[in-house]
C-alpha positions as CSV (number, residue, x, y, z in Angstrom):
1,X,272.3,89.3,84.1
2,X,272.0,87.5,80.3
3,X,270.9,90.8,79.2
4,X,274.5,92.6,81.0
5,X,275.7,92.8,76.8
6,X,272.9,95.2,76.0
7,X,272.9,97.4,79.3
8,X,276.6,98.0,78.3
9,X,275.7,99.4,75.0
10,X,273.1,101.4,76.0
11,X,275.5,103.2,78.2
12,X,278.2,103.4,75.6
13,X,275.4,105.2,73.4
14,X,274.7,107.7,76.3
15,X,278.4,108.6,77.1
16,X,278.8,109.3,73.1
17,X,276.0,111.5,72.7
18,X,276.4,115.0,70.7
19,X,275.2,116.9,73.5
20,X,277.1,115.0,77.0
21,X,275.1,114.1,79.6
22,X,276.2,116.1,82.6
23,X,275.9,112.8,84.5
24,X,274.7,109.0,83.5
25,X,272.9,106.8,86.2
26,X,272.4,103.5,86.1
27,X,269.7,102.0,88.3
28,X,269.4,98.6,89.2
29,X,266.2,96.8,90.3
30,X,267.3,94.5,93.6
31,X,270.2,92.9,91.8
32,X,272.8,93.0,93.7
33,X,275.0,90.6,91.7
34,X,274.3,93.2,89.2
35,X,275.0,96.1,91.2
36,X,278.5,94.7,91.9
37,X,279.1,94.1,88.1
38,X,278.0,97.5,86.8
39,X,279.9,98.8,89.7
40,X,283.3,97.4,88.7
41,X,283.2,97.2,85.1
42,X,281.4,100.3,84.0
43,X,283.6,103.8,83.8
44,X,281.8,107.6,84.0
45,X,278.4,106.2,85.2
46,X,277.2,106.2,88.6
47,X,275.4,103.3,89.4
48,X,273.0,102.9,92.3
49,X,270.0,100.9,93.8
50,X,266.2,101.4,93.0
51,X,265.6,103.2,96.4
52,X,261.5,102.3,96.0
53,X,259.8,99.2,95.1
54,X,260.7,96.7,93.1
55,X,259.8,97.6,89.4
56,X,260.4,100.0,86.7
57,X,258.7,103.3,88.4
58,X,260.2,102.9,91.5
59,X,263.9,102.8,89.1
60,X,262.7,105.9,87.7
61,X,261.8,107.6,91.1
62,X,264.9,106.8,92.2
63,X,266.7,108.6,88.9
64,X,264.6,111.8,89.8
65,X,265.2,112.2,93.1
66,X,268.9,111.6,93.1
67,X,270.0,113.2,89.9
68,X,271.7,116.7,90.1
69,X,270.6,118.4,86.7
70,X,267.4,120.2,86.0
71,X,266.9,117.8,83.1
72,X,266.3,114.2,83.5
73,X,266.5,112.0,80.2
74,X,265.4,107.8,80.8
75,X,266.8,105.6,78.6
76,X,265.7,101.5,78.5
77,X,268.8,99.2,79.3
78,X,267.7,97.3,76.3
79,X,267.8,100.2,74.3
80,X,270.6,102.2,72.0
81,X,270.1,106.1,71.7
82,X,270.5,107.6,68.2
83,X,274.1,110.1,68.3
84,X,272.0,113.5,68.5
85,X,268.9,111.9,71.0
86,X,269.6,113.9,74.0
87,X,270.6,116.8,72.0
88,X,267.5,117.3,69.9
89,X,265.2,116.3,73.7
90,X,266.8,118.4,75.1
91,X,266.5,121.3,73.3
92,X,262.8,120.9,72.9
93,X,262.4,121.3,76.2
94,X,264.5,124.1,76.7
95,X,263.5,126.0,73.8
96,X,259.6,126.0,75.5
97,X,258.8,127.4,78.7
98,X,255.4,125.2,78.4
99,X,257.4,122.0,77.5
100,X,257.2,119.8,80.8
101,X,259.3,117.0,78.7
102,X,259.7,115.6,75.1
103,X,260.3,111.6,73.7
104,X,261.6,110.2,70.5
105,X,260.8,107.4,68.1
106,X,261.4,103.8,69.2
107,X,262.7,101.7,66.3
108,X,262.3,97.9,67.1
109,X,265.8,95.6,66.9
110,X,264.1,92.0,66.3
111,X,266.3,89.3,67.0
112,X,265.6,87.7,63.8
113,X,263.5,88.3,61.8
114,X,260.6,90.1,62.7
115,X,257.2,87.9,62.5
116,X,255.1,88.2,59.3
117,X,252.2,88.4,61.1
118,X,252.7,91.3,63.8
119,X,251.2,94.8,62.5
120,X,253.0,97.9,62.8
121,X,250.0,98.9,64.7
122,X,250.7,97.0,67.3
123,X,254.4,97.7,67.8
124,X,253.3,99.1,71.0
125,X,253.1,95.6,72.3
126,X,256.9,95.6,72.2
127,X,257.8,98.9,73.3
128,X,258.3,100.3,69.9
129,X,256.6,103.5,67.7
130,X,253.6,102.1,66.2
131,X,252.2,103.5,62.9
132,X,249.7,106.4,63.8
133,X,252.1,108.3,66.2
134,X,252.5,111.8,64.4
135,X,255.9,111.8,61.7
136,X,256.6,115.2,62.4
137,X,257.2,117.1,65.7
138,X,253.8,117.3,67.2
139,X,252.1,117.6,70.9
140,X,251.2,114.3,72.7
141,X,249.5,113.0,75.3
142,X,252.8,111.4,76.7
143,X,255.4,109.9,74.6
144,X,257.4,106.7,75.4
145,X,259.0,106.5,79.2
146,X,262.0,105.0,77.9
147,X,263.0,107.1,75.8
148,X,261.9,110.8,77.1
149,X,263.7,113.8,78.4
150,X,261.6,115.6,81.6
151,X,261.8,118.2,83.8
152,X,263.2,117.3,87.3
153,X,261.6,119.0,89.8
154,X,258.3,119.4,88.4
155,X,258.1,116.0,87.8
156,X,259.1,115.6,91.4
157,X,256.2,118.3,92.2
158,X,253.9,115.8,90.4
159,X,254.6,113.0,92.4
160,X,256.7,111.3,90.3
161,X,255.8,107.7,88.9
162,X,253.0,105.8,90.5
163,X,254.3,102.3,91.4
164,X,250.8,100.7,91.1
165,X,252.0,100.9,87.6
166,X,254.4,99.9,84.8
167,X,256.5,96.6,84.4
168,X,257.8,94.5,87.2
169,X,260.2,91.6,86.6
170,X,258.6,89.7,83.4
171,X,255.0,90.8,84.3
172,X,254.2,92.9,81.0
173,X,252.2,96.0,82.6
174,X,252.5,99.3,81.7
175,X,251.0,102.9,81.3
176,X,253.7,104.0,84.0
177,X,254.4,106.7,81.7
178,X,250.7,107.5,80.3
179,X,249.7,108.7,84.1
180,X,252.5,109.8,85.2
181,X,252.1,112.9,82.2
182,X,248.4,113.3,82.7
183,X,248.9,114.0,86.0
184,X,251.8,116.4,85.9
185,X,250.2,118.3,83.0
186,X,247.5,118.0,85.1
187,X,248.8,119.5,88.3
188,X,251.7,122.0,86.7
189,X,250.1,123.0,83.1
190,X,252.4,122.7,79.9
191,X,252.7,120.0,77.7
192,X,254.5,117.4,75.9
193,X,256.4,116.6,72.8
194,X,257.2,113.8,70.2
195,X,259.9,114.6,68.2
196,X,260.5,111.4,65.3
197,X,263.7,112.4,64.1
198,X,265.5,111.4,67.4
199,X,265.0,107.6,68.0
200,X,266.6,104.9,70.0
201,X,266.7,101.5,68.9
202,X,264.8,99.0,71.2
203,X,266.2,95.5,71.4
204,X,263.1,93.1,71.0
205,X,263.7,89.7,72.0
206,X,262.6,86.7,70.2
207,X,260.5,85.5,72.3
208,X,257.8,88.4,72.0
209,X,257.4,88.0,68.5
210,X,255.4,84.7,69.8
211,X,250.9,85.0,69.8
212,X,251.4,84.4,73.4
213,X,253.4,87.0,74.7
214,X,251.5,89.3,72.0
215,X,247.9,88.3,73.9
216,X,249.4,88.4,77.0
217,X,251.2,92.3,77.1
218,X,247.4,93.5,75.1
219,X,245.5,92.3,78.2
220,X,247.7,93.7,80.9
221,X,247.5,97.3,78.5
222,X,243.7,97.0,79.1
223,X,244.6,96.4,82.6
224,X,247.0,99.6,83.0
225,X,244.8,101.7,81.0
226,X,241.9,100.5,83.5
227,X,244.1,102.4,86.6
228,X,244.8,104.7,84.6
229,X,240.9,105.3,83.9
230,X,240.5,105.0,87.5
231,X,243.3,107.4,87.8
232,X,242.8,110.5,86.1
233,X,239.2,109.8,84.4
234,X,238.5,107.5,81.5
235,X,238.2,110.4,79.2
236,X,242.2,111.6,79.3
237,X,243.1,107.8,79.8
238,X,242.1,106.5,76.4
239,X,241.6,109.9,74.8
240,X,244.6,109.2,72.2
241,X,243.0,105.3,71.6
242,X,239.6,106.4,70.9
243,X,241.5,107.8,68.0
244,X,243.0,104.8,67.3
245,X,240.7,102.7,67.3
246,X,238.8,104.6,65.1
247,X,240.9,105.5,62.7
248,X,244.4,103.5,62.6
249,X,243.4,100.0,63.3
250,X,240.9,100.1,60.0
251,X,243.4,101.2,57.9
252,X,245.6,98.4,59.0
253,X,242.7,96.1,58.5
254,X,241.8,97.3,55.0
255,X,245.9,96.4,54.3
256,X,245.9,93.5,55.7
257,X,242.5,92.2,53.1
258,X,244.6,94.1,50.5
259,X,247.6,91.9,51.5
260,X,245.3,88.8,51.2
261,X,243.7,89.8,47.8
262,X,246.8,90.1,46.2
263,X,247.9,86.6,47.2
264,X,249.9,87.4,50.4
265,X,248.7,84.9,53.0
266,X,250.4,86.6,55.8
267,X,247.8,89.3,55.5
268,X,244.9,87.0,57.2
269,X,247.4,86.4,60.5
270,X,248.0,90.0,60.6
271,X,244.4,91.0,60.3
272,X,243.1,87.8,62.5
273,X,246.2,89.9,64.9
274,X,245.0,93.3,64.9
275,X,241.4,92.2,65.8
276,X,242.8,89.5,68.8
277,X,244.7,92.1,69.5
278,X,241.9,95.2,69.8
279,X,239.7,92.1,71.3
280,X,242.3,91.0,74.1
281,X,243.2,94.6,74.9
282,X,239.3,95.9,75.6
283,X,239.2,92.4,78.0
284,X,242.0,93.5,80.2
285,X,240.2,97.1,80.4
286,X,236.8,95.4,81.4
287,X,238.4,93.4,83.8
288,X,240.4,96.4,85.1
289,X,237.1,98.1,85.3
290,X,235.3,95.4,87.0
291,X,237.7,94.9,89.6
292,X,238.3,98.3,90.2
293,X,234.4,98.5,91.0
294,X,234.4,95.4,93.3
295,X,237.2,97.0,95.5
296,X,235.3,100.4,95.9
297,X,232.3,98.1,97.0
298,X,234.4,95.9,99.6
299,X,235.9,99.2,101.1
């Protein structure tokens, strides 16, 4: 309910879109005091129930199935879409026969100031773009589920978005969106695009700008990526962080000395943050992987 302020502008920056949506659904997540609000004070949306489990794939199930377009775009509540956002989706993905879906740019909306220590690498942690995604229209693995425009049915085909993933109430999970594309490109061919130029503008709360929450949402990622592993095969799962790893989080580490050097002390947090941060995140994937072993054993 405390976050009511946002969800309203986040629909206000749907119903002004370039391109109009040919209809706006709102879904609430077993709310009802929620559902009753949204209900009476919001005007041109349709606002229903999560039909599935409790959690953010079984709100974006519940989008598919009931929408009636061919297109279906998900926008965060937290979130404010650019003017020309569904536009420029949608026309990637009508444009390409191949195209199962496209996402934009995330752009983070700290409340504050944003913390000197966190590295753009990591924006991830928050739901945000994160420096190494591609600056120019480009292929991807999957882009970001809140901010993505996919085809209906096929995604329905697919199976739609497997509810032993992605975040439930404050539990930071994730990687909804990361199987959910492997397995559809998997199953139907095609691919997917990241197009910077659209964005939204995610609303990042102070709160996760703290070490804790930062630890905390790398370790469940291990986690997710862990099912995801378990999923599709640990070679698609962490195809895009091999690269990563490899080459975008030493970069960041060679600024963050360079930072240091020239007399910025922030540099040291942020480097001591991108290795807790790599460190934290391979845990929750051992873990994941451990525990995924222990329950093939017991059954």
């Amino acid at each position: 309910m405390e976050r009511w302020p946002v969800t309203q502008a986040a629909v206000e920056s749907v119903l002004e879109q370039t391109r109009p949506a040919d209809e706006v659904l709102l879904v609430i997540d077993y709310n009802d005091a929620l559902f009753e609000l949204a209900s009476t004070e919001l005007r041109d949306v349709r606002v229903v129930l999560n039909q599935h489990g409790k959690g953010l794939a079984g709100g974006k199930n519940t989008g598919l199935e009931i929408a009636r377009s061919d297109l279906v775009a998900f926008l965060d509540d937290d979130a404010v879409a650019d003017r020309m956002w569904l536009e420029r989706l949608v026309a990637h993905v009508e444009d390409g026969d191949d195209v199962l879906g496209a996402g934009s740019a995330v752009l983070p909306a700290w409340t504050g100031t944003a913390p000197t220590w966190f590295p753009p690498e990591f924006l991830w942690v928050v739901g945000c773009s994160y420096r190494g995604l591609p600056e120019t229209t480009a292929t991807v693995r999957n882009p970001f589920g809140g901010a993505m425009v996919v085809r209906r049915l096929m995604a329905l085909e697919a199976g739609g978005f497997s509810t032993t993933l992605g975040r439930i109430g404050d539990k930071p999970t994730g990687c909804e969106e990361t199987e959910f594309c492997i397995r559809m490109q998997r199953l139907i061919g095609g691919r997917f695009l990241f197009d910077p130029r659209a964005s939204i503008l995610h609303s990042v709360p102070a709160d996760r700008g703290r070490w804790s929450y930062f630890l905390r949402r790398c370790y469940h990622e291990g986690r997710s990526k862990a099912i995801v592993a378990g999923h599709e095969g640990a070679d698609l799962a962490l195809e895009a962080e091999r690269s990563y790893v490899a080459r975008i989080l030493p970069t960041g580490l060679l600024r963050s000395a360079r930072r240091v050097v020239s007399g910025d002390l922030h540099g040291l947090n942020e480097g001591m943050a991108i290795l807790a941060g790599l460190l934290t995140t391979c845990l929750g994937y051992g873990q994941g992987v451990a525990r995924r072993y222990v329950h093939a054993d017991q059954t």
